[in-house]
N, C-alpha and C positions, 0 to 999 in steps of 0.2 A: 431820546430825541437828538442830542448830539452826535451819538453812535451816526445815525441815518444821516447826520450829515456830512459829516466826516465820507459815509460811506458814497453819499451822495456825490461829493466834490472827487473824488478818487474817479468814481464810474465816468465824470464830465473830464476829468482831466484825459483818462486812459481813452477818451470816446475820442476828444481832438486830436493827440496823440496820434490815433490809430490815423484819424482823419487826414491830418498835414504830411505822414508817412507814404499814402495810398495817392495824395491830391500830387504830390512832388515825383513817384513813382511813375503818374500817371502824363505827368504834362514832357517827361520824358519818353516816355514812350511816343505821346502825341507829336512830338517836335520830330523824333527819330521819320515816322511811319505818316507823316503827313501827304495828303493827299497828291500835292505838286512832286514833291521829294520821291513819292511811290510809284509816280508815274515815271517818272525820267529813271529811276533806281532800276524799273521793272525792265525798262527797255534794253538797259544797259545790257540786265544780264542778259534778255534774249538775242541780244546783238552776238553776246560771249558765247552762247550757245550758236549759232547760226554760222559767227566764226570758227569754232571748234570743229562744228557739221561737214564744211566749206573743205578741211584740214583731212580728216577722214576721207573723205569724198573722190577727193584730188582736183577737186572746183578751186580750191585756194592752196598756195604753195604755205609753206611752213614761215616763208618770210615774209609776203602780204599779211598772214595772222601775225606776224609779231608786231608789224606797221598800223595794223587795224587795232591788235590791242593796246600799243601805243597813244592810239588816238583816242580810242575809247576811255583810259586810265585816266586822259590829261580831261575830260570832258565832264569823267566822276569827279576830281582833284576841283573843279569850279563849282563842282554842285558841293562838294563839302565844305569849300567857303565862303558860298553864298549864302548856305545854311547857318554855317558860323558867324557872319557877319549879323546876319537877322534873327537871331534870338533863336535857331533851330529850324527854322522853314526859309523857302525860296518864295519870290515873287514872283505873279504871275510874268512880268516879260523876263525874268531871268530863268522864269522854265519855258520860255519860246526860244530864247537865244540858246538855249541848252537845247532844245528840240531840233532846232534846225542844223545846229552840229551833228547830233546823231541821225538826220538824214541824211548828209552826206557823206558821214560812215556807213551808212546804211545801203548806198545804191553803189559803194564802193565794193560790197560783201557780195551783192547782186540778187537775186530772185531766192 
């Protein structure tokens, strides 16, 4: 009877264990990959893409993508400390003022 419980308390400690490892794992990733966060993160890079396109193209000279990625950089640099500020995530008006930044990156890049 004491064996089982010995065995008992091993399986609940190993169980929380596992549990507080997976919970801590997780609310990192949740903070990283957050909803607001993955949307301004998403656009960024398609903006990096479109400016790269732009570069190829001969739509954009090699120096408007360095000004475009300039602005782009400084726009991710606010989302990463808004994020840091608020425990991992942005709020919602600091992902509209982040959004309407990258519109106007965005119409700078053009169609």
């Amino acid at each position: 009877m004491i064996r089982i419980t010995k065995l008992s308390m091993l399986a609940i400690a190993l169980a929380t264990l596992g549990t507080s490892v997976n919970a801590a794992s997780a609310g990192t990733w949740w903070q990283y990959n957050h909803p607001r966060r993955a949307e301004v993160n998403d656009r960024l890079a398609y903006q990096n893409f479109r400016i790269n396109h732009g570069v190829a193209t001969g739509q954009i000279t090699p120096y408007q993508a360095y000004r475009l990625h300039t602005e782009d950089r400084a726009i991710h640099g606010e989302e990463r400390f808004f994020a840091r500020v608020n425990g991992g995530y942005i709020t919602p008006g600091e992902q509209r003022l982040l959004n309407r930044q990258e519109n106007v990156v965005s119409k700078q890049i053009g169609p």
